[in-house]
N, C-alpha and C positions, 0 to 999 in steps of 0.2 A: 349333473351335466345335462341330463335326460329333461329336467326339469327348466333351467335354463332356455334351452333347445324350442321348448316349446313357448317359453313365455315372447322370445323372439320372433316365434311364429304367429305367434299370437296377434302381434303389436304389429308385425306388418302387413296382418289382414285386416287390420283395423282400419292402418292410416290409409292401405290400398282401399278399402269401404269408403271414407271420408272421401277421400280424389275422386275416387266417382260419384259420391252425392253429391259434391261442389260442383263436377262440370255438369250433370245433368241439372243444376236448379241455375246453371247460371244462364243458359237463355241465350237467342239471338245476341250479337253487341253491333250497335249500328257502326259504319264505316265513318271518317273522318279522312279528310282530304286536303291536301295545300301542294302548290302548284307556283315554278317558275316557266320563266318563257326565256331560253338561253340564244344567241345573244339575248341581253337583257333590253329588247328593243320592242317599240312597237310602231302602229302607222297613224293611229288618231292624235287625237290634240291635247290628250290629258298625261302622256308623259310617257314612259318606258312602262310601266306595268301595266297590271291587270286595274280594271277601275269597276269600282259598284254598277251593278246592273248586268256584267259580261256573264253568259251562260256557256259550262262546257256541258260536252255529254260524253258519258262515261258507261261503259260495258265492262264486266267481270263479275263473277262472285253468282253468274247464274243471271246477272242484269245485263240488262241492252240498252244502250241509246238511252240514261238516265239524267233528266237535265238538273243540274247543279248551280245553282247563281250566285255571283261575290257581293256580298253586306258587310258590311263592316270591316272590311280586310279581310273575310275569309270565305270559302266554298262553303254555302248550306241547302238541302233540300231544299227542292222544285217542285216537291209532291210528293215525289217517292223516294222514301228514305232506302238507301242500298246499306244491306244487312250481315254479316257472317252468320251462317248457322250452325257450323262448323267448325273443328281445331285446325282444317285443310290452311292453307297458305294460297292466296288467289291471287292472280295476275290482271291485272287491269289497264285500259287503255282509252284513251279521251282525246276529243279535240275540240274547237273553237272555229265560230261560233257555231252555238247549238241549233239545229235541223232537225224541226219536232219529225217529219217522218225519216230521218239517217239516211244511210247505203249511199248510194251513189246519186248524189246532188249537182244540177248543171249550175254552170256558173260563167256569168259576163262580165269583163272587165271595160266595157264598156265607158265613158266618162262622166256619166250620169251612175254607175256605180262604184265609181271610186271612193274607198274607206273602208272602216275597220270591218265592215261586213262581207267583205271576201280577204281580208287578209286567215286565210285560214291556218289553221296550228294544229300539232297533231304531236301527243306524246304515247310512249308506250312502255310497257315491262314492270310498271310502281305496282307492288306488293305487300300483301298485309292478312290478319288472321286476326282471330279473338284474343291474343294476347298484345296483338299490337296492331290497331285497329283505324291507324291513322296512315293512310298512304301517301306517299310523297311521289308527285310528279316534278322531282328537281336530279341535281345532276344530267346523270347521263339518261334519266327519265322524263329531263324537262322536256315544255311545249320546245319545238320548233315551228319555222315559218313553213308551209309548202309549196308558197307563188316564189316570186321572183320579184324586184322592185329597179324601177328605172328612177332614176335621181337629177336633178338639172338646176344646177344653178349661171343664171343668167348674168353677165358683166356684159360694161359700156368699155368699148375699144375706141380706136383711133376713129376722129371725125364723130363720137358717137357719145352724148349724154343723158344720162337719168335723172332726168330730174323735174319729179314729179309727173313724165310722160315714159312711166316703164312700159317693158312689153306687154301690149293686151294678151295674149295668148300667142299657141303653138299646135300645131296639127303634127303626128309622127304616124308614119306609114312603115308598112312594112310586117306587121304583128299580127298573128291573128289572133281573135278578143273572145271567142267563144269554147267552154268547154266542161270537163268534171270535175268533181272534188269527191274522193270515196271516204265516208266519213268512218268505215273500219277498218284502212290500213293506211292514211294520209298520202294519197298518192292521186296525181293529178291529170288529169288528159287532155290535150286539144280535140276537140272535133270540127271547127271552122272548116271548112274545102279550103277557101283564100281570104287572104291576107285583108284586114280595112284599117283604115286610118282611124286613129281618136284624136279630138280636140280638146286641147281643156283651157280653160280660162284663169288668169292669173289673177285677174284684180288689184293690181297696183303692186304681188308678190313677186317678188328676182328668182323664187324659188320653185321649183313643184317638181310632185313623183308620181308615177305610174306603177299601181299593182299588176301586173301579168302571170297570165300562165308561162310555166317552165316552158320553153318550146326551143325546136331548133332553126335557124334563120342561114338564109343560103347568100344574101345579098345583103347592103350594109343598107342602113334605115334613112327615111328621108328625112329631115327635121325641117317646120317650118315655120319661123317665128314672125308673129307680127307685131312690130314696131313703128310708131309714129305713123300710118298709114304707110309702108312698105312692107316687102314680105322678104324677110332672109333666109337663104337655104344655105341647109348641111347636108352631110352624110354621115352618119356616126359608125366610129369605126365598132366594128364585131366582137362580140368577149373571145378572149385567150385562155382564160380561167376560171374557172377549172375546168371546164369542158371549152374545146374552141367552138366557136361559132352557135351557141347553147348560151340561152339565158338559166341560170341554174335554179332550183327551188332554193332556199333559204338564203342567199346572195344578190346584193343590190350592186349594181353599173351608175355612179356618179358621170355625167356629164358636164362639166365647164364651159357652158356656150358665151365667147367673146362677138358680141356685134361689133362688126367694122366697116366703115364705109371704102377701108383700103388695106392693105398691110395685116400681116400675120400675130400675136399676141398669142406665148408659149406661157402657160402657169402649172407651177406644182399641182399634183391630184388632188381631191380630199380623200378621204379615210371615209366612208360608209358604216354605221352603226350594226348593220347586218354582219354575216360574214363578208369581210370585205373581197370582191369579185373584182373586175377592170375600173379604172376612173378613167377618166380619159380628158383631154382637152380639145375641143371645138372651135373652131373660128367659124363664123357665118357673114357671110357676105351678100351683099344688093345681088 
């Protein structure tokens, strides 16, 4: 029995010896990364995803601020490949686009910066160790948006057609266009004092959106479209939801602007790709 007793003893100091020669020759194991952006939406012109060339930067594991860029469908080192050296379990956090110095980055939404370069994204809580060594930034870990986006599609009402002289552009007041983006907790700030207008230019489009900051708005916006050499004004009515009178981070406001030279035109909302926030419908008038 005695004899027994020990060969058991024997055998589990062995394999306990083996388990630790295996994790001590096994070595650093580099990180592995893949990444949704929930809604499955984005603001450039190449679709709903992520596209080659997009860079996030990612902190955990003892790394900061580590730029990571998409080749061929997937996240690969930037330079610095992020490592476990560890059996620990590490928690990691990243966002879009990448800011080679991080922290807290100012940002204009401006209409000469409109595009995928300030639609900022920010995920948190994806986890991983050397036995499972691929973190996933999806589910409840995926990228979110952290601005807010304004939506406008343009229609020909009573006395009024499109055809081939759509609206040149729109000025919208009301917003202010200057502020932060903290690149280690995805949260946003106005610093503007007051309010300025942006113009943006359509080019023969019925459509266009504005990235902004989150901000809260006290008075309804002015809109101001120009058409065939006139100028028609709105007033857009204020978000309800989900916060009143708050343009939200990750939530777009669809506008329905109806030009009219007379009379009212009511149309269903549309549905916004974002988390969908207010739609609203507009008539603008001479």
């Amino acid at each position: 029995m005695k004899t027994r007793f020990f060969a058991f003893a024997a055998l589990a100091l062995t394999l306990a010896a083996c388990d630790n020669e295996i994790l001590n020759n096994d070595g650093p194991v580099a990180a592995k990364f893949i990444a949704d952006i929930t809604p499955a939406t984005r603001v450039n012109s190449e679709g709903t995803d992520w596209t080659d060339g997009d860079r996030i930067g990612i902190t955990g594991a003892g790394y900061t601020n580590v730029s990571y860029k998409r080749e061929n469908g997937k996240f690969v080192t930037d330079g610095t490949t992020i490592y476990f050296n560890d059996t620990e379990t590490k928690t990691f956090n990243a966002y879009y686009p990448y800011q080679s110095d991080g922290g807290t980055v100012t940002v204009s939404t401006a209409a000469d910066k409109q595009g995928a370069d300030i639609d900022f994204l920010f995920a948190s809580g994806a986890t991983g160790d050397t036995h499972n060594p691929t973190v996933s930034f999806t589910g409840d870990h995926a990228f979110h948006h952290c601005m807010s986006l304004i939506k406008f599609t343009f229609k020909a009402g009573d006395g009024i057609i499109f055809n081939e002289t759509e609206p040149a552009g729109y000025t919208l007041e009301g917003l202010k266009h200057e502020g932060t983006f903290d690149t280690a907790t995805g949260t946003t700030a106005v610093t503007a004092a007051a309010n300025s207008p942006i113009t943006m230019q359509l080019g023969g489009a019925t459509t266009s959106q504005v990235i902004i900051l989150p901000q809260e708005v006290n008075s309804s916006l002015e809109l101001k479209v120009s058409f065939n050499g006139q100028s028609y004004n709105a007033q857009l009515k204020l978000p309800a939801t989900p916060t009143a009178n708050f343009y939200t981070a990750g939530y777009a406001y669809t506008y329905n602007v109806t030009l009219n030279n007379k009379g009212v035109t009511v149309e269903e909302p549309e549905i916004t790709p974002w988390e969908p926030g207010d739609s609203n419908n507009v008539n603008s008038t001479l």
